[in-house]
PQR file with spaces between the fields and no chain letter, atoms N, CA, C, O and H, PARSE charges and radii, in Angstrom:
ATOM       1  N    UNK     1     103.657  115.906  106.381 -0.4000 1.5000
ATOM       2  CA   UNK     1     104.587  116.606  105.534 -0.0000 2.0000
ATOM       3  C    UNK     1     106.017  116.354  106.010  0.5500 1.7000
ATOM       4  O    UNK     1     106.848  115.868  105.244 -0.5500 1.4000
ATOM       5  N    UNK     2     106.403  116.795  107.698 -0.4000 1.5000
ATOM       6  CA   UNK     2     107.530  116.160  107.785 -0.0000 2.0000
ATOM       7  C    UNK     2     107.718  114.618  107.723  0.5500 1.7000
ATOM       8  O    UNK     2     108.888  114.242  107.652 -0.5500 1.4000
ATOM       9  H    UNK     2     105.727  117.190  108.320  0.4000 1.0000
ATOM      10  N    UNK     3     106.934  113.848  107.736 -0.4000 1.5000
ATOM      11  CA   UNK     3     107.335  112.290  107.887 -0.0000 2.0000
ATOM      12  C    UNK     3     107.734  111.830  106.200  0.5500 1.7000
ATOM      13  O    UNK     3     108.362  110.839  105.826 -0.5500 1.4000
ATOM      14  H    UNK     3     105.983  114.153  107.794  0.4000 1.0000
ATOM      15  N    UNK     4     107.146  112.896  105.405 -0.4000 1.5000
ATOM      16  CA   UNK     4     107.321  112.514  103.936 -0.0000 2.0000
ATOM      17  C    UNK     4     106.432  111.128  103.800  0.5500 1.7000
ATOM      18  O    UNK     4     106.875  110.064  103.368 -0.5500 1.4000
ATOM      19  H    UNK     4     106.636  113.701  105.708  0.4000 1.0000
ATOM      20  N    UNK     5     104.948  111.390  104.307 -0.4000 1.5000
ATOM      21  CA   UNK     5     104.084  110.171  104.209 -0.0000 2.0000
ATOM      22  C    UNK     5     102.317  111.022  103.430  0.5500 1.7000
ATOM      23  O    UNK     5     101.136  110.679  103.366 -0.5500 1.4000
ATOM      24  H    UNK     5     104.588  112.254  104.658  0.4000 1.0000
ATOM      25  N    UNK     6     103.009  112.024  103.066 -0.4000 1.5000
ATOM      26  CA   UNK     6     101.365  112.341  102.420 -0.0000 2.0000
ATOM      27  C    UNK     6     100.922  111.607  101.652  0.5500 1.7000
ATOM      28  O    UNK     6      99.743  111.256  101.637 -0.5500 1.4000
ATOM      29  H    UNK     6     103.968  112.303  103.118  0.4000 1.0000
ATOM      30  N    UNK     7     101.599  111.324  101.047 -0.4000 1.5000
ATOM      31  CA   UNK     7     101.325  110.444   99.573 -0.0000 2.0000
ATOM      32  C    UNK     7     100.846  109.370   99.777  0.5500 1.7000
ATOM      33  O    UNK     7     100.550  108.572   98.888 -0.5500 1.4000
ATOM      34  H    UNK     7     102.558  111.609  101.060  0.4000 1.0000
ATOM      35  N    UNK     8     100.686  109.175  101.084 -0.4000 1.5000
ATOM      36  CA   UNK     8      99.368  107.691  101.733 -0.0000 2.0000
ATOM      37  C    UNK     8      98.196  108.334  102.280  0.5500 1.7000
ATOM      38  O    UNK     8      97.064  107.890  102.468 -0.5500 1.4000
ATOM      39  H    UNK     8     100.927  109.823  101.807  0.4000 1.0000
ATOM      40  N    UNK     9      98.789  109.672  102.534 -0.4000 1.5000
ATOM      41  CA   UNK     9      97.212  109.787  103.199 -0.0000 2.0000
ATOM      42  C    UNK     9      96.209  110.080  102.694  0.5500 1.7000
ATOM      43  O    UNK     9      96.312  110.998  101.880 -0.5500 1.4000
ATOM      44  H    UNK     9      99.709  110.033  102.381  0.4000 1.0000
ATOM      45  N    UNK    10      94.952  109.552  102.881 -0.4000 1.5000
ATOM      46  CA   UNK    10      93.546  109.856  102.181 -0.0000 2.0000
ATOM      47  C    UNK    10      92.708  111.074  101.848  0.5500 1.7000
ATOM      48  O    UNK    10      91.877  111.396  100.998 -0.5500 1.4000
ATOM      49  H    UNK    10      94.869  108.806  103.543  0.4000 1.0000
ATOM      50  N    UNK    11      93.403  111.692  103.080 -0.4000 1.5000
ATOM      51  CA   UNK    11      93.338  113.462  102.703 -0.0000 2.0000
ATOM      52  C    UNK    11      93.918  114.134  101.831  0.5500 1.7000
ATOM      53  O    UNK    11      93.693  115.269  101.413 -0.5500 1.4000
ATOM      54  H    UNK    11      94.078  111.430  103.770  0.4000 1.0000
ATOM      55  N    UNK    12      94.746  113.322  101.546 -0.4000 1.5000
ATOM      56  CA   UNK    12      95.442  114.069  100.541 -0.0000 2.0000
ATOM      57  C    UNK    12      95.220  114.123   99.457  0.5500 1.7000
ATOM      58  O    UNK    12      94.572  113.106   99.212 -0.5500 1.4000
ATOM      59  H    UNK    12      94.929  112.399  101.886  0.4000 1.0000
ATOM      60  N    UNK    13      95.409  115.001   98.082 -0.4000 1.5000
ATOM      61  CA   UNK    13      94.726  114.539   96.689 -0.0000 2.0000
ATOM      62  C    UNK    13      96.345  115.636   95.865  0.5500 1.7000
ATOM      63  O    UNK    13      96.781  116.754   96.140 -0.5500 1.4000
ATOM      64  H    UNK    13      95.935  115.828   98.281  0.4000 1.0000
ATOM      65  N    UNK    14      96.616  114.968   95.210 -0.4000 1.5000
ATOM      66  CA   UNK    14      97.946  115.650   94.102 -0.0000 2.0000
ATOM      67  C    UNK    14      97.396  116.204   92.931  0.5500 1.7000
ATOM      68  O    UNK    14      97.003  115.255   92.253 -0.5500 1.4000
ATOM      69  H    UNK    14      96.261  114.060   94.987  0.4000 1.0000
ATOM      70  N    UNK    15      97.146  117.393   92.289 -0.4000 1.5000
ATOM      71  CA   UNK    15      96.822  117.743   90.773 -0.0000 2.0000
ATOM      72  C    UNK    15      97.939  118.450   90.370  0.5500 1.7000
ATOM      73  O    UNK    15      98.576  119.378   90.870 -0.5500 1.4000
ATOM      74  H    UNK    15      97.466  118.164   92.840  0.4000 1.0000
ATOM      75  N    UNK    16      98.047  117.702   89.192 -0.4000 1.5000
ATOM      76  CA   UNK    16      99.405  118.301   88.169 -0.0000 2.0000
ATOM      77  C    UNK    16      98.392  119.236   87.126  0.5500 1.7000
ATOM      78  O    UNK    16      97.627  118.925   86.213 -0.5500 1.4000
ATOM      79  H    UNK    16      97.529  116.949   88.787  0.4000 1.0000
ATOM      80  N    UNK    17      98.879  120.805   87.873 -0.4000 1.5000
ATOM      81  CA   UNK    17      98.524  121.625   86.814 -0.0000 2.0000
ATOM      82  C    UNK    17      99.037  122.798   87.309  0.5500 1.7000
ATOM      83  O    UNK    17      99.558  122.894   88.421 -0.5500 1.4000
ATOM      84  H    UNK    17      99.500  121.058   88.614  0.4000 1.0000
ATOM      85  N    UNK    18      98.892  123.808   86.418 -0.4000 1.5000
ATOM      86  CA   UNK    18      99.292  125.108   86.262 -0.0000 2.0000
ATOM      87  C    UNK    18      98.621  125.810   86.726  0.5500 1.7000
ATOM      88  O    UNK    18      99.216  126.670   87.375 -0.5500 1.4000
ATOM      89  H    UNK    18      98.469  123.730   85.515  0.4000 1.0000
ATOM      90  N    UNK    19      97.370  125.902   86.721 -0.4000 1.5000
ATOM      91  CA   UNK    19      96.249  126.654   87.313 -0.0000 2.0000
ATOM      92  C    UNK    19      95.214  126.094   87.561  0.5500 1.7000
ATOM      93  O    UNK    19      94.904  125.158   86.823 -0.5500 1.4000
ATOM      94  H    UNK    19      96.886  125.204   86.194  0.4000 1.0000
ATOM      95  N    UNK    20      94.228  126.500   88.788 -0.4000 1.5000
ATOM      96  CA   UNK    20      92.981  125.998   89.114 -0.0000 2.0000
ATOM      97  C    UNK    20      92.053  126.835   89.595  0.5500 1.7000
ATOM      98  O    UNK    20      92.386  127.658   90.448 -0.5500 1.4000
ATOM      99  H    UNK    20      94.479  127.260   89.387  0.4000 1.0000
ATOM     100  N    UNK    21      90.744  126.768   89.133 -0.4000 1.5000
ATOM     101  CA   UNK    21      89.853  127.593   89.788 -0.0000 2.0000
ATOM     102  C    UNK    21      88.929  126.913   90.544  0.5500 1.7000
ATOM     103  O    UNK    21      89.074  125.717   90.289 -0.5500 1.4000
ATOM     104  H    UNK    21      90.474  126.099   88.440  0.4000 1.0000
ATOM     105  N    UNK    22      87.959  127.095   91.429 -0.4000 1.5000
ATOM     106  CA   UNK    22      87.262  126.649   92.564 -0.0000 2.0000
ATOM     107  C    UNK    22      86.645  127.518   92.912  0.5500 1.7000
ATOM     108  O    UNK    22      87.023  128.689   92.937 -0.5500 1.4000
ATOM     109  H    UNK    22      87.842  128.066   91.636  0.4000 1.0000
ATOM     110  N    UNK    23      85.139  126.927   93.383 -0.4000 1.5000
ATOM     111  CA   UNK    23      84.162  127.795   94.177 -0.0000 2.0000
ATOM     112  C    UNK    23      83.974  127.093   95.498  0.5500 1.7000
ATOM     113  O    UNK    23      84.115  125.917   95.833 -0.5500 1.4000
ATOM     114  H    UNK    23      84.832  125.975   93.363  0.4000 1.0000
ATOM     115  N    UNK    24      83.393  128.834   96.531 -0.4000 1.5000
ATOM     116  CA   UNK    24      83.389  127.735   97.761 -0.0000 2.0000
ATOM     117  C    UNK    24      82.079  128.921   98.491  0.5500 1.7000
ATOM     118  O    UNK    24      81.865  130.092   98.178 -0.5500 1.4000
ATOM     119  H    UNK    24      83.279  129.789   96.259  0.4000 1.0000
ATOM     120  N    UNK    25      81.546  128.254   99.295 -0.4000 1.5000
ATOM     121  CA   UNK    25      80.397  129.110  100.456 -0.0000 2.0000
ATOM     122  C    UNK    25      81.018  129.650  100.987  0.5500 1.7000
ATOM     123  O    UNK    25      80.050  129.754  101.740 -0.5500 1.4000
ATOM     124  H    UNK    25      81.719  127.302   99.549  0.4000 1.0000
ATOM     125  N    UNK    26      82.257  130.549  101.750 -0.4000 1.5000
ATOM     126  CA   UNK    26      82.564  131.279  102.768 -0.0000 2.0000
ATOM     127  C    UNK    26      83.505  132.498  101.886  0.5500 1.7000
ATOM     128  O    UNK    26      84.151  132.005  100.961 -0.5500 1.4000
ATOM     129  H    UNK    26      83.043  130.464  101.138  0.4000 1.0000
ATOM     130  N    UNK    27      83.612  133.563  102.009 -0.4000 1.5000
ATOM     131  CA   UNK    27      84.796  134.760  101.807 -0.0000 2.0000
ATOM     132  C    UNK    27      86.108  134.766  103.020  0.5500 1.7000
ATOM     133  O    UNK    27      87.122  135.416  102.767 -0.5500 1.4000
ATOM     134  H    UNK    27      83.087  133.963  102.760  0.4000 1.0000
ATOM     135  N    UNK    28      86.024  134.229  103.936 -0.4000 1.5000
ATOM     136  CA   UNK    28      86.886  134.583  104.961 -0.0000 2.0000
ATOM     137  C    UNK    28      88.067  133.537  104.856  0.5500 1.7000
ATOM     138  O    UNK    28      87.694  132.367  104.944 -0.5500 1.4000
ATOM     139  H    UNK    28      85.200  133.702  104.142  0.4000 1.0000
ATOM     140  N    UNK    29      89.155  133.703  104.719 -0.4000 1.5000
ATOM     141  CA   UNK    29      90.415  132.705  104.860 -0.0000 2.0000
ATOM     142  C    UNK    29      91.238  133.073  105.806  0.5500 1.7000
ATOM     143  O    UNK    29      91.149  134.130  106.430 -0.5500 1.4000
ATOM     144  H    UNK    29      89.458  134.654  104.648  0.4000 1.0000
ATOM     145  N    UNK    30      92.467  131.826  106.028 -0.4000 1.5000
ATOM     146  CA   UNK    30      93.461  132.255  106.304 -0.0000 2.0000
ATOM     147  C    UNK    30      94.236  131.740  105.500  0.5500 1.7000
ATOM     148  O    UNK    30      94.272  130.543  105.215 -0.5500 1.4000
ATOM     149  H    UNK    30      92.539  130.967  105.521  0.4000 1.0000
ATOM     150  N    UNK    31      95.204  132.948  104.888 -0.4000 1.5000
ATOM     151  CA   UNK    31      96.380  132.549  104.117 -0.0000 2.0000
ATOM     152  C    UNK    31      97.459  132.861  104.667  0.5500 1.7000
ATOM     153  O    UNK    31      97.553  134.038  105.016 -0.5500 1.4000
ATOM     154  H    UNK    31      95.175  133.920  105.119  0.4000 1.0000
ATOM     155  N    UNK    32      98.876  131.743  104.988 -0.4000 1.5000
ATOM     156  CA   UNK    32     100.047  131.939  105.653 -0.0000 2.0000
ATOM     157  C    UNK    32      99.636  132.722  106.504  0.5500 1.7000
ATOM     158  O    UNK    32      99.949  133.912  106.531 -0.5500 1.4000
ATOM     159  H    UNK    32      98.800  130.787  104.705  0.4000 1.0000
ATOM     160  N    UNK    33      98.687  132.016  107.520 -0.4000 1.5000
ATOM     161  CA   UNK    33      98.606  132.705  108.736 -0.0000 2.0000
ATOM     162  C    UNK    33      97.955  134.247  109.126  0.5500 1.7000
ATOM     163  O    UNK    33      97.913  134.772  110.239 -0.5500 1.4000
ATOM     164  H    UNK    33      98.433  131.049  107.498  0.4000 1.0000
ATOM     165  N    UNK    34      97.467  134.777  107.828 -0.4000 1.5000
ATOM     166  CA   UNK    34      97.342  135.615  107.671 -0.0000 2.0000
ATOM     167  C    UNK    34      95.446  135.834  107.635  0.5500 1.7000
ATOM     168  O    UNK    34      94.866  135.090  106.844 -0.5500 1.4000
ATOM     169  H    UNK    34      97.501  134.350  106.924  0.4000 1.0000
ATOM     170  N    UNK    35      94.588  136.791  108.444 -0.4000 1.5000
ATOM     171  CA   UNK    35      93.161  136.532  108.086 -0.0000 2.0000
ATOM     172  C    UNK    35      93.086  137.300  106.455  0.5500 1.7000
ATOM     173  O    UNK    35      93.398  138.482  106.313 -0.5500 1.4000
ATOM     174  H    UNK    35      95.059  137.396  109.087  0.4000 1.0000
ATOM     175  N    UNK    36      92.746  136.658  105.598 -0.4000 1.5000
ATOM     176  CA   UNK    36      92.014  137.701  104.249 -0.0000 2.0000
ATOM     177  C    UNK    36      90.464  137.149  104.336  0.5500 1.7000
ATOM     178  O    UNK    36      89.990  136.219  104.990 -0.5500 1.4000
ATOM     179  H    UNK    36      92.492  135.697  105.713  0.4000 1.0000
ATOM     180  N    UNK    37      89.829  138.130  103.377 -0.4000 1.5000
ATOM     181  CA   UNK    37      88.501  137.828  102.530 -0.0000 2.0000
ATOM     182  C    UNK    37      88.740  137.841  101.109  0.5500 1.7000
ATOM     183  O    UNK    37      89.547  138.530  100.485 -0.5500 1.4000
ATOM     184  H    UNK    37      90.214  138.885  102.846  0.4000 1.0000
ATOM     185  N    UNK    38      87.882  136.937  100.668 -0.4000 1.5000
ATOM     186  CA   UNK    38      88.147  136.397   99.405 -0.0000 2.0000
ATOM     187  C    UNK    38      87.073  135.439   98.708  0.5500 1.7000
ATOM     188  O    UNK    38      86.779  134.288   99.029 -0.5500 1.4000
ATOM     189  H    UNK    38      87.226  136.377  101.175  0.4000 1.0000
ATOM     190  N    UNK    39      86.462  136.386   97.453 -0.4000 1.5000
ATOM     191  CA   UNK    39      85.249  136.445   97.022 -0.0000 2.0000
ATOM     192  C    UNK    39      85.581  135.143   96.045  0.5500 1.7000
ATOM     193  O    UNK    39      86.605  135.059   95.366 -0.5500 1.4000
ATOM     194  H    UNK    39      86.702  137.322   97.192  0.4000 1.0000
ATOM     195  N    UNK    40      84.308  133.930   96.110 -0.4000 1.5000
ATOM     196  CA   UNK    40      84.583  133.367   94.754 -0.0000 2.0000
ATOM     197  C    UNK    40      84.556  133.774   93.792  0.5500 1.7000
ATOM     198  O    UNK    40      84.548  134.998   93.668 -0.5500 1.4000
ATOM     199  H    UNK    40      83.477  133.998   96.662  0.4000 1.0000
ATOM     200  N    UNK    41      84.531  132.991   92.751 -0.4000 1.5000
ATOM     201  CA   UNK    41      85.478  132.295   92.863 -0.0000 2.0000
ATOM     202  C    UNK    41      87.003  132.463   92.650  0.5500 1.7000
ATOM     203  O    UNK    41      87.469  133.436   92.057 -0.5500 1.4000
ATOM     204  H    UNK    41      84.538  131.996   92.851  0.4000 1.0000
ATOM     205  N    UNK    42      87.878  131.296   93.249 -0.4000 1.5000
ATOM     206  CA   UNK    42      88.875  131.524   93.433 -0.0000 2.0000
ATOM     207  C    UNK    42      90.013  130.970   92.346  0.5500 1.7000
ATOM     208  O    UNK    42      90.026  129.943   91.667 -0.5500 1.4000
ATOM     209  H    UNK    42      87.499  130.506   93.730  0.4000 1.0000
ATOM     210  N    UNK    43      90.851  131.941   92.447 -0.4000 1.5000
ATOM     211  CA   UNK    43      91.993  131.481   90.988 -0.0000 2.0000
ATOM     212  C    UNK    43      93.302  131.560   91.753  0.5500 1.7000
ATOM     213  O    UNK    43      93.745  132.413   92.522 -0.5500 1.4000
ATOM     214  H    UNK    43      90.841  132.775   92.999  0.4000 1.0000
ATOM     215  N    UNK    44      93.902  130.121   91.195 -0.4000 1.5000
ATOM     216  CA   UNK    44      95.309  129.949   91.383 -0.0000 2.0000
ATOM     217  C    UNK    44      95.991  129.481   90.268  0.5500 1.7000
ATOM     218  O    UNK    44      95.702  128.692   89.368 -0.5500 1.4000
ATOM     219  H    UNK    44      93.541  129.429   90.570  0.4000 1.0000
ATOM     220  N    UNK    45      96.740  129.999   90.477 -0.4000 1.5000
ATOM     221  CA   UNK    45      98.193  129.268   89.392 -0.0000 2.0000
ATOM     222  C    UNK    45      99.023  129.609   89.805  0.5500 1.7000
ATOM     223  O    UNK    45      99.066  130.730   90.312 -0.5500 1.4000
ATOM     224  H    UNK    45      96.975  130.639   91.208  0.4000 1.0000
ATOM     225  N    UNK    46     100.343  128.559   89.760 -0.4000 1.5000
ATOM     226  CA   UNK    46     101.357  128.084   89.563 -0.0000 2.0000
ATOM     227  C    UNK    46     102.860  129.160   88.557  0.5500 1.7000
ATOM     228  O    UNK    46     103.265  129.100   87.395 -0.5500 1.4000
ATOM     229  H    UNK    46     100.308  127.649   89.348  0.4000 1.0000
ATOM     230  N    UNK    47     103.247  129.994   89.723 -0.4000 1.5000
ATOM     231  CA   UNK    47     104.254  130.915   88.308 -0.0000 2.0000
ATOM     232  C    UNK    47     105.381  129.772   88.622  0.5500 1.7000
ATOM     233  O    UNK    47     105.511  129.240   89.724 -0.5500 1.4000
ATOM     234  H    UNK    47     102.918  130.042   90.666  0.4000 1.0000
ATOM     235  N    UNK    48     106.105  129.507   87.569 -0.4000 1.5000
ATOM     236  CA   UNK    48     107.370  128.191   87.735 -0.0000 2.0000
ATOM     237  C    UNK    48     108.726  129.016   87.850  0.5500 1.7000
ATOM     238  O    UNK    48     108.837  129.961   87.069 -0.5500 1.4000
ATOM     239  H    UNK    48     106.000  129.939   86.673  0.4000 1.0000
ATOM     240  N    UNK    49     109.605  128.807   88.595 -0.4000 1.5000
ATOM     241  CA   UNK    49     110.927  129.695   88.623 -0.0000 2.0000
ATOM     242  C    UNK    49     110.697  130.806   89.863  0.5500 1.7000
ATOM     243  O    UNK    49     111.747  131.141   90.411 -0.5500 1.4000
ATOM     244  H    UNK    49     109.515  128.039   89.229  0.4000 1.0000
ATOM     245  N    UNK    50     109.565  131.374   90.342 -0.4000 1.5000
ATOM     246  CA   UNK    50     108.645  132.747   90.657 -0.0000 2.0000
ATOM     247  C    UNK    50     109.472  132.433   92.151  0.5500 1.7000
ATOM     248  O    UNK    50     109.690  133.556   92.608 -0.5500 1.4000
ATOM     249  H    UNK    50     108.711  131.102   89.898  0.4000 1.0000
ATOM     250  N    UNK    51     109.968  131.513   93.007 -0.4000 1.5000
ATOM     251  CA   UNK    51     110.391  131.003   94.335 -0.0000 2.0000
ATOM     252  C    UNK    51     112.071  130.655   94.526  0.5500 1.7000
ATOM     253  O    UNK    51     112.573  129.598   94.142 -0.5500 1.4000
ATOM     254  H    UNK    51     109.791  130.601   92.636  0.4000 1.0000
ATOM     255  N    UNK    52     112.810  131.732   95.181 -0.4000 1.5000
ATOM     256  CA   UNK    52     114.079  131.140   94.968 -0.0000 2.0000
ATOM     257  C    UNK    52     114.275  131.362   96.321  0.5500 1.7000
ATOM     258  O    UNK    52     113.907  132.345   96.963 -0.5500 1.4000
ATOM     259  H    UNK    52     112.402  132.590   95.494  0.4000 1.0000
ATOM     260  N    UNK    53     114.968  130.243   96.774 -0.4000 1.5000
ATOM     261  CA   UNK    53     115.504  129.054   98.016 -0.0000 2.0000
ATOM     262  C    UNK    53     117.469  129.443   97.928  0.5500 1.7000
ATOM     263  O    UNK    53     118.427  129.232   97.184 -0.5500 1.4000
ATOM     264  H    UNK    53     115.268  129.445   96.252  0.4000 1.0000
ATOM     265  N    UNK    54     117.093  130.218   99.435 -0.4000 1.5000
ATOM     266  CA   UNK    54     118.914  130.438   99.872 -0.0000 2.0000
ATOM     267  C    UNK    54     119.140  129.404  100.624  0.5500 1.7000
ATOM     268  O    UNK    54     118.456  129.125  101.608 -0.5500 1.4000
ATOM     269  H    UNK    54     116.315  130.389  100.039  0.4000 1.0000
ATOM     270  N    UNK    55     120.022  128.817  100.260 -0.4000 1.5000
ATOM     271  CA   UNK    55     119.950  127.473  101.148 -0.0000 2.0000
ATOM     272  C    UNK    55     121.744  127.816  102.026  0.5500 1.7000
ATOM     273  O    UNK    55     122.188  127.020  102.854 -0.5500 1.4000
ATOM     274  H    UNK    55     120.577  129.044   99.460  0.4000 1.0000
């Protein structure tokens, strides 16, 4: 991420979308460092504008 070289790596995968859902075998995460539980399946989306940057 800092080298600005993901976009070669094989791990990596890009989807252009708004929202995604996914199932997975485990409830336990970590999000931002944070432990949650979290039942499948799982829903994300994308709010656009929702992130504002003080620079």
């Amino acid at each position: 991420m800092f080298t600005k070289r993901l976009t070669e790596d094989d791990y990596v995968t890009y989807l252009p979308v708004s929202g995604i859902e996914f199932r997975v075998n485990t409830k336990t995460w970590h999000i931002d460092g944070e432990f949650k539980k979290i039942k499948s399946p799982i829903h994300i989306k994308v709010l656009p504008r929702s992130l504002s940057v003080l620079v």
